[in-house]
C-alpha positions as CSV (number, residue, x, y, z in Angstrom):
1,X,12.0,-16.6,-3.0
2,X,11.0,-14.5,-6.1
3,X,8.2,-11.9,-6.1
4,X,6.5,-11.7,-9.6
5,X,5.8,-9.1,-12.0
6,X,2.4,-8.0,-10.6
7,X,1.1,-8.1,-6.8
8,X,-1.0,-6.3,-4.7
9,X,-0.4,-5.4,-0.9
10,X,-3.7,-6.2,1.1
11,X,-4.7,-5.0,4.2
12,X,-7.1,-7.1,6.6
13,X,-7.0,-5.7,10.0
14,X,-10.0,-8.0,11.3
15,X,-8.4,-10.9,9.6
16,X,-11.5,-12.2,8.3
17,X,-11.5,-11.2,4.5
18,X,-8.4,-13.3,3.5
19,X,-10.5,-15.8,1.1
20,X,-12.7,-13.1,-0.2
21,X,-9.8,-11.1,-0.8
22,X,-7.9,-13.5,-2.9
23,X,-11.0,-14.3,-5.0
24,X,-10.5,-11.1,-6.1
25,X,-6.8,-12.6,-7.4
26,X,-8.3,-15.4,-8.6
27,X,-11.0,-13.8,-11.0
28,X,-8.1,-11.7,-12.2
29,X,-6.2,-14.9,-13.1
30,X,-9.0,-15.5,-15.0
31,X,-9.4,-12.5,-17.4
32,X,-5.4,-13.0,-17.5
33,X,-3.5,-11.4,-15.0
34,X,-1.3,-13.1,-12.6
35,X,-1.5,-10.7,-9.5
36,X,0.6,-12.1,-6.6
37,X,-1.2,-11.4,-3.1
38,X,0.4,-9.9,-0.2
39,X,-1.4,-9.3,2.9
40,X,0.2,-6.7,5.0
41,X,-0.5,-5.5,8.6
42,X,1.3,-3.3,10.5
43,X,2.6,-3.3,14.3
44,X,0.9,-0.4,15.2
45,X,-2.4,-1.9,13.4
46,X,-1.5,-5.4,15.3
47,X,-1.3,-3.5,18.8
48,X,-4.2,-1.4,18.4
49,X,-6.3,-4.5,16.9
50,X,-4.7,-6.8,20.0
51,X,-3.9,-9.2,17.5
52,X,-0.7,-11.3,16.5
53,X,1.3,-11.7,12.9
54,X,0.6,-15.2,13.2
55,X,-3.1,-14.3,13.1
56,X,-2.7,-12.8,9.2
57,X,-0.5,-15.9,8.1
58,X,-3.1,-18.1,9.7
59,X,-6.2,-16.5,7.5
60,X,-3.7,-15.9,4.3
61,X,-2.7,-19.9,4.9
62,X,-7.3,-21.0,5.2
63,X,-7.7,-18.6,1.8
64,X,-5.2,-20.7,0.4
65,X,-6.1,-24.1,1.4
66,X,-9.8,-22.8,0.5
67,X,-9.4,-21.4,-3.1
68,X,-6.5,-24.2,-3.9
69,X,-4.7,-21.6,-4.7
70,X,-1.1,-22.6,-6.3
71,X,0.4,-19.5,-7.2
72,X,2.9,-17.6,-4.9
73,X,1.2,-15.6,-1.8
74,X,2.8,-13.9,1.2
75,X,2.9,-12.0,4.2
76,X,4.3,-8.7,4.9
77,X,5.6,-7.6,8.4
78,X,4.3,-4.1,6.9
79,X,6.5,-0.7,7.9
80,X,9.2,-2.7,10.5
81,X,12.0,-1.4,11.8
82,X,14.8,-3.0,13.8
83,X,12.8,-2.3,16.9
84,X,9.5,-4.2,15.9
85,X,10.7,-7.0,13.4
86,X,11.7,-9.9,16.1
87,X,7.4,-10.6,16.3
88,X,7.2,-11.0,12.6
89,X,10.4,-13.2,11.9
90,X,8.6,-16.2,12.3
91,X,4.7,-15.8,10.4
92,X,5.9,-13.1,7.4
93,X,8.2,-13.9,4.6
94,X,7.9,-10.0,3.0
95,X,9.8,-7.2,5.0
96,X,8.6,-3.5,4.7
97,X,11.4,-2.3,5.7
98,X,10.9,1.3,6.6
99,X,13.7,3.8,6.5
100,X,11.4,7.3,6.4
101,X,12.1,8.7,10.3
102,X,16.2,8.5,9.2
103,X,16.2,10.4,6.4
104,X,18.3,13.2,6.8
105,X,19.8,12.0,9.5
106,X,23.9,12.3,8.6
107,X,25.9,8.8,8.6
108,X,29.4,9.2,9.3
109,X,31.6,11.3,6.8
110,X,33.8,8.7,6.3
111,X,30.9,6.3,5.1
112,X,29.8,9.5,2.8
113,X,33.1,9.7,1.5
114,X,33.7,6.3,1.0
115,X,30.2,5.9,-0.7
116,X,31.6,9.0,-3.0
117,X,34.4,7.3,-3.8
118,X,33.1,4.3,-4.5
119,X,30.3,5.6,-6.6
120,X,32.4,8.0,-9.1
121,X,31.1,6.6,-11.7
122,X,28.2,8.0,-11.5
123,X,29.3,11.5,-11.9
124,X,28.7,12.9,-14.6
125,X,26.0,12.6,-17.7
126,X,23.6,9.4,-16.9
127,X,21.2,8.6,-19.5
128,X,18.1,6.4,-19.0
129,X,16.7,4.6,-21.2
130,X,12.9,4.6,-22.7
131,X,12.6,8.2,-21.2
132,X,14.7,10.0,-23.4
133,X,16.3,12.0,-20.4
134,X,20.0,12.2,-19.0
135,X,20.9,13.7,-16.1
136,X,24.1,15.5,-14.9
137,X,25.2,14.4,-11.5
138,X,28.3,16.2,-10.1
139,X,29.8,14.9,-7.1
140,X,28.5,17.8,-5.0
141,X,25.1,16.2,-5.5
142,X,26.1,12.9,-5.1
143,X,27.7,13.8,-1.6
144,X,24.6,15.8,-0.6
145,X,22.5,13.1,-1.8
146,X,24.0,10.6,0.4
147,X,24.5,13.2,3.2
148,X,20.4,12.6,3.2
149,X,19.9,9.1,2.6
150,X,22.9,7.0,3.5
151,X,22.4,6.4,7.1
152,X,18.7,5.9,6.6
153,X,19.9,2.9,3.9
154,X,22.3,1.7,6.6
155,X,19.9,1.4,9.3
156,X,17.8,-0.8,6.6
157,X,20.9,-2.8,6.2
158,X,21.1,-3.3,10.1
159,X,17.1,-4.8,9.7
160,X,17.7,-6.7,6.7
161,X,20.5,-8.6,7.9
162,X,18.7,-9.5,11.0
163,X,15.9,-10.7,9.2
164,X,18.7,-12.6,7.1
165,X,19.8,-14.1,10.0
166,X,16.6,-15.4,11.5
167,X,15.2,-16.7,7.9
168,X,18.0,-17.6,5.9
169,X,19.3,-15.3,2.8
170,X,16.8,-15.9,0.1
171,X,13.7,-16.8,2.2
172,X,12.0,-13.5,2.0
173,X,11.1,-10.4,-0.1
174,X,12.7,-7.6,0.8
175,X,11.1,-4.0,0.1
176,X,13.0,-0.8,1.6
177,X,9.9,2.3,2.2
178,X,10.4,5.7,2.0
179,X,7.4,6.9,1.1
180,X,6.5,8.3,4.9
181,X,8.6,11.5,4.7
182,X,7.5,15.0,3.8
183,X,9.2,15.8,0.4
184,X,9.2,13.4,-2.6
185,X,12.4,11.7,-4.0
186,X,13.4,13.0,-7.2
187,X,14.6,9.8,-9.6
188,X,18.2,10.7,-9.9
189,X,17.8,10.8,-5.5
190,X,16.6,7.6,-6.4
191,X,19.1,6.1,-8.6
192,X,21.7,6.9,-5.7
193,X,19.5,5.2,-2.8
194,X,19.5,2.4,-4.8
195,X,23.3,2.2,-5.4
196,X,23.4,3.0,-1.5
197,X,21.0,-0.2,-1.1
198,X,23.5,-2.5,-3.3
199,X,26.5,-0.9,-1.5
200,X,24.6,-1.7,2.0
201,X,23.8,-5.4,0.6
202,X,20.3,-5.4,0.6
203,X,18.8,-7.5,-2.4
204,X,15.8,-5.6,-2.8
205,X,12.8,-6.9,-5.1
206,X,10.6,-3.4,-4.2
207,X,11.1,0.1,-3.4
208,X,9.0,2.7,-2.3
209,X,9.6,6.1,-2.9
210,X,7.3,9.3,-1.6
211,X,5.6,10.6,-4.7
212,X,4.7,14.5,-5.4
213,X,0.9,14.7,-4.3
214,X,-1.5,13.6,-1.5
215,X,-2.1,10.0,-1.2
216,X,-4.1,10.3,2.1
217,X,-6.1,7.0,3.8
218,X,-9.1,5.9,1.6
219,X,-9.5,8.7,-1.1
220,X,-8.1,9.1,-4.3
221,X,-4.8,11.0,-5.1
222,X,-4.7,14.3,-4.4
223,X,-1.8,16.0,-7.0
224,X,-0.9,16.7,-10.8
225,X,-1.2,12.9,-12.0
226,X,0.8,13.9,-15.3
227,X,3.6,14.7,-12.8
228,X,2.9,11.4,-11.2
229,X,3.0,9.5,-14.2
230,X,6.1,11.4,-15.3
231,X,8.0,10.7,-12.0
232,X,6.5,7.1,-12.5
233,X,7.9,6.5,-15.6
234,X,11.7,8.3,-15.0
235,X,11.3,6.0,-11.5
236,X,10.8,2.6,-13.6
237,X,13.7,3.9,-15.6
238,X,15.9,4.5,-12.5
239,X,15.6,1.3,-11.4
240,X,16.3,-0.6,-15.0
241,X,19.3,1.7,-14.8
242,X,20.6,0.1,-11.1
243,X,19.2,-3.2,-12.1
244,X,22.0,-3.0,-15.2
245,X,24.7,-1.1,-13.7
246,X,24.9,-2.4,-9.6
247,X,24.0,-6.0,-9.6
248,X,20.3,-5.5,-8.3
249,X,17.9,-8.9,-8.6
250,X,16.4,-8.7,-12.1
251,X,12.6,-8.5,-10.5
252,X,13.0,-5.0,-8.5
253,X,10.3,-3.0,-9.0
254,X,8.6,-0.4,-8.3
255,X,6.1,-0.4,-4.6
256,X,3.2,2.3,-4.8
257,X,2.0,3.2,-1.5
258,X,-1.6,4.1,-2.4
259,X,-3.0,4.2,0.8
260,X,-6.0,2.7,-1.4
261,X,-8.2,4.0,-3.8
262,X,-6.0,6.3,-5.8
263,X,-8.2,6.0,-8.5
264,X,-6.9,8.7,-10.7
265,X,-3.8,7.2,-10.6
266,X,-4.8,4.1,-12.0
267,X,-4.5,4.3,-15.5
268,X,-1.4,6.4,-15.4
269,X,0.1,3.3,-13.4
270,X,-1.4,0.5,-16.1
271,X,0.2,2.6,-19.0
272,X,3.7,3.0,-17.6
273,X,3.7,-0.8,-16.7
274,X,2.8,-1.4,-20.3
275,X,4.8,1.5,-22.1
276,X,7.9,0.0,-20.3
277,X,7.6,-3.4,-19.3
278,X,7.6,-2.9,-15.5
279,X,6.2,-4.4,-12.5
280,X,4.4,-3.0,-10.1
281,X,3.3,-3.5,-6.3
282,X,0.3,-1.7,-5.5
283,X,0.4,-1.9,-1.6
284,X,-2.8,-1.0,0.8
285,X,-5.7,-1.7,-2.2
286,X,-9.1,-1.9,-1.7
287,X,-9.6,-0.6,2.1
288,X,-11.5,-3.9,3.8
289,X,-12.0,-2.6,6.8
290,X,-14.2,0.3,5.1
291,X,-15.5,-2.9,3.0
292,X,-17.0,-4.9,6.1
293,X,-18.6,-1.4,7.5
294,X,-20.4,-1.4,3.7
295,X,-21.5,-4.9,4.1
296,X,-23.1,-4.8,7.3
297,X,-24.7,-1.7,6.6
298,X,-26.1,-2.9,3.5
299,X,-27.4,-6.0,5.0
300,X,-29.3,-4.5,7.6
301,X,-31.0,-5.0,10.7
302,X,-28.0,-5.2,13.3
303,X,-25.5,-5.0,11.0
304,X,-27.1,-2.2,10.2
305,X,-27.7,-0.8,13.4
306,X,-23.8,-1.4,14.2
307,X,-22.0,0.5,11.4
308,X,-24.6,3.8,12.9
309,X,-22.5,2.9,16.1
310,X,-19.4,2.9,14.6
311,X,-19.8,6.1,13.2
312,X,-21.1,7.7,16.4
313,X,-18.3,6.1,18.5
314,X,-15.8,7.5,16.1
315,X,-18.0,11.1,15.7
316,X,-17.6,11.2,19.7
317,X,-14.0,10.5,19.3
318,X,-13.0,11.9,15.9
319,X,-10.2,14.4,17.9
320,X,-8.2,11.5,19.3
321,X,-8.7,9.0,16.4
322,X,-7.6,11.7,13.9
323,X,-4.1,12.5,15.7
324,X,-2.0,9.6,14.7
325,X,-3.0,10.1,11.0
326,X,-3.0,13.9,10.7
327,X,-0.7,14.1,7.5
328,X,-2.4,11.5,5.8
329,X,-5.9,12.8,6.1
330,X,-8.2,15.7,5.2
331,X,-11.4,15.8,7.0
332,X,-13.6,18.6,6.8
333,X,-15.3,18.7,9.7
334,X,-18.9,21.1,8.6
335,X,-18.7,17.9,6.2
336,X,-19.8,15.2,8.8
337,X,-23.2,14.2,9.4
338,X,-23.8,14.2,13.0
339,X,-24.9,11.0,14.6
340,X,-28.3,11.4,15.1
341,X,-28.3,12.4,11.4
342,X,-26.8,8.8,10.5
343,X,-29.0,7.1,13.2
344,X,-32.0,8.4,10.7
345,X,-30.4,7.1,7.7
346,X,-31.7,3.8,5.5
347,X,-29.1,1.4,4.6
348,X,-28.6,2.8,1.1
349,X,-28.1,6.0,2.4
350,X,-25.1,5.2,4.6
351,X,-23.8,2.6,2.2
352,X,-23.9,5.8,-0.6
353,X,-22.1,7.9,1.4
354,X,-19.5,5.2,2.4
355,X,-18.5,3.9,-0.8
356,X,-16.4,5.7,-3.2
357,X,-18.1,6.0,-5.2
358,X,-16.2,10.0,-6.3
359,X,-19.7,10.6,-9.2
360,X,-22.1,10.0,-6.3
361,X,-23.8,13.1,-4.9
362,X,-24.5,11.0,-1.8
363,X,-19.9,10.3,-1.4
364,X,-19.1,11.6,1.6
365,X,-15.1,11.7,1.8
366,X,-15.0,13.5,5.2
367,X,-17.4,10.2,6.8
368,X,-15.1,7.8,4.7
369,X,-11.6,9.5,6.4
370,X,-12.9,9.6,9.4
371,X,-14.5,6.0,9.5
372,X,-11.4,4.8,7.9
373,X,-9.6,5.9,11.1
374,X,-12.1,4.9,13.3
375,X,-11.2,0.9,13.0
376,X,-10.0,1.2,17.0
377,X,-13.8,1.4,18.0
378,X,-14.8,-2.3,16.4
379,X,-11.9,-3.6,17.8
380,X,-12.6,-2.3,21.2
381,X,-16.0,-3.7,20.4
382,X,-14.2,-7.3,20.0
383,X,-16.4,-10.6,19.5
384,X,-19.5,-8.5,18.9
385,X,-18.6,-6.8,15.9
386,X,-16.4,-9.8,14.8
387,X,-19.5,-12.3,15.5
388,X,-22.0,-9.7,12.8
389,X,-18.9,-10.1,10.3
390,X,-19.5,-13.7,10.4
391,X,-23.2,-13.5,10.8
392,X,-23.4,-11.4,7.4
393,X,-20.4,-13.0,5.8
394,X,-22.0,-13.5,2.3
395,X,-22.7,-9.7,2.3
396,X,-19.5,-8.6,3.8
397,X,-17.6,-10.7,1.3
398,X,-19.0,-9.6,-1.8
399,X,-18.6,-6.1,-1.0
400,X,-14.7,-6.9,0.1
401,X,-14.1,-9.1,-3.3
402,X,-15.9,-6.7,-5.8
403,X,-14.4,-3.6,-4.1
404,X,-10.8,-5.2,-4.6
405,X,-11.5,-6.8,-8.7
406,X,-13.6,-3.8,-10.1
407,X,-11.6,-0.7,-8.2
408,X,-8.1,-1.5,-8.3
409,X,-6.9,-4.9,-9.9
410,X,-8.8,-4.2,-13.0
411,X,-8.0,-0.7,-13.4
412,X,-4.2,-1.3,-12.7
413,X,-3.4,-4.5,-13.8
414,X,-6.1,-5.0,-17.0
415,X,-6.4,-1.9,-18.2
416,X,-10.0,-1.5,-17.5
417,X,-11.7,1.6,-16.7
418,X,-11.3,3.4,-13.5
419,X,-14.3,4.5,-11.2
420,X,-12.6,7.8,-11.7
421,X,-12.8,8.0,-15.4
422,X,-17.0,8.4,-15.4
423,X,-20.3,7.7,-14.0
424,X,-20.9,4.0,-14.0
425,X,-17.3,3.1,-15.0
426,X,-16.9,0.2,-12.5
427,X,-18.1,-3.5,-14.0
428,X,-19.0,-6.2,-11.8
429,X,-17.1,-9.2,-13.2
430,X,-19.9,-10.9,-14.1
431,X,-20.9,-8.1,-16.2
432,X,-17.4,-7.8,-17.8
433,X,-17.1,-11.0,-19.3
């Protein structure tokens, strides 16, 4: 089971957007880009939604069947470790496997020194290619380096092989995340993870390393995005380097955790692809959840009248909603409309502040964060606010497939211009052919 060059990591915590979010996939097979769609959902998403993994193979499975869809698809058991996999072994064929809460965690010193040893080579000059950098790695880094990481590589080892086990080596993607940790891994710290993750076994086909910057839920990028295209482009070369050197499968690439809507980001991503031949998977694009709240809102009446709920709900609650994401989010609280504000509001007035839309006067990122969080009070809300979804599918769907084409698979994946770039940037495909 191969992963190709480009795919895109989709969220769809309702699990009612599947077929509108593969439309998206297949316009961009259209205007010439194969972008392979993953829909990931996570166990804490699953448990506070009440749902099952079988649920998201169930809708990714109707899209399918739907759209006749032939190319590869799959589903992600998204941020597992070894004590939440056993509930995704059966419905997901992609493994996030993440490593971030063992980092820095010591393994053993005789598996550092053995992983010393048995890395030696390494020490010393190390040149990449394509970035026209070289880097000196003594064996006082290398032992530091694996001081930091080794363990938390290990305990992926221990999940990978008991995925292995249950599926069968070769029946599923395997992608190793570190991005959920406070500091950003430098490319030579990467270089050694990934001879740590050929050492441990693991044939990885994506890796996620933190980059410098913000990448909190639902806004764009927050950070120097020359330094992020820099440590892009040294990361891509990293890899090529442990591709070459330590027997890694030929398709490893790199997995951005974008936490949707980096905008910014965008083109830097679509030029190193280009400059360098690499692959990409853009994980959590296009935030449907946010996508669904858009679509009711726009089409009024009770749908209307619901996402003014929402938003109240979650104004009451913002305190206790916010917790679980406080590192990922910056909400300004003198930012937020109160609720009887947004009970006044028209449905273009709510729908302007939603989207992101960053040229709008009318954006609102502090309403966005904090609805973005805020999914716990539709699911508490069950068949009624799953029964509006349906009700106003047409409207909901269009938002969820035009959101996904315009804002992130043609800006990353065809070169087209991001909504960041300038007013009125974005092109309906219609409009762009």
């Amino acid at each position: 089971m191969k992963l190709g060059k480009f795919s895109i990591g989709v969220g769809d915590r309702f699990a009612h957007q599947a077929k509108a979010q593969l439309q998206a996939c297949v316009l961009a097979e259209k205007d010439g880009a194969e972008v392979i769609p993953v829909w990931n959902k996570s166990n804490r998403e699953h448990l506070i939604i009440g749902s099952d993994p079988s649920s998201t193979r169930a809708a990714a499975d109707a899209a399918v069947a739907d759209l006749h869809w032939e190319k590869p698809y799959f589903c992600d058991a998204d941020h597992i470790n070894i004590n939440t996999v056993d509930r995704f072994l059966a419905p997901c064929d992609f493994y996030t496997i993440d490593v971030a809460d063992y980092i820095g965690k010591p393994a053993e010193q005789s598996s550092i020194d053995a992983f010393v040893k048995n890395n030696a080579g390494l020490a010393g000059s190390v040149r990449l290619e394509g970035v026209d950098e070289s880097f000196e790695i003594t064996t006082d880094l290398l032992e530091k380096t694996a001081a930091k990481f080794l363990f938390a590589v290990q305990e992926a080892g221990k999940v990978y092989r008991k995925i292995e086990t249950a599926k069968g080596k070769g029946n599923f993607i395997p992608e190793v995340s570190m991005d959920e940790t406070d500091y950003a891994q430098s490319p030579v710290e990467l270089l050694i993870i990934l001879a740590a993750i050929a050492q441990e076994g693991i044939p990885v086909q994506t890796i996620a390393p933190k980059f410098s910057g913000r990448f909190n839920k639902g806004v764009d990028y927050v950070g120097d995005v020359a330094q992020f295209e820099r440590e892009m482009a040294l990361d891509v070369a990293a890899i090529a380097y442990a591709v070459k050197h330590y027997g890694l499968p030929d398709n490893l690439k790199l997995s951005v955790h974008s936490g949707s809507d980096k905008f910014s980001i965008y083109p830097a991503i679509y030029r190193t692809t280009k400059k360098y031949g690499a692959g990409v998977h853009l994980k959590t694009a296009g935030t449907t959840w946010l996508e669904e709240i858009i679509g009711l809102a726009e089409a009024g009446g009770d749908g209307l009248a619901l996402a003014k709920e929402i938003y109240a709900e979650a104004y009451a609650h913002r305190e206790e909603l916010c917790v679980p994401y406080a590192t990922v989010i910056d909400i300004d609280p003198q930012k937020l409309p109160t609720p009887q504000e947004v009970a006044a509001w028209s449905s273009q007035q709510l729908t302007a502040a939603l989207r992101h839309d960053p040229h709008s006067p009318a954006y609102n990122s502090s309403l966005r964060q904090l609805l973005h969080v805020g999914f716990k009070i539709a699911a508490k809300m069950g068949r009624r606010y799953l029964d509006l979804l349906e009700a106003h599918e047409e409207v909901v769907a269009k938002n969820v497939t035009e959101n996904l084409y315009d804002r992130h698979i043609a800006p990353v994946f065809l070169g087209r211009p991001s909504p960041a770039d300038k007013p009125g940037a974005v092109l309906h495909h219609a409009e762009a052919k």
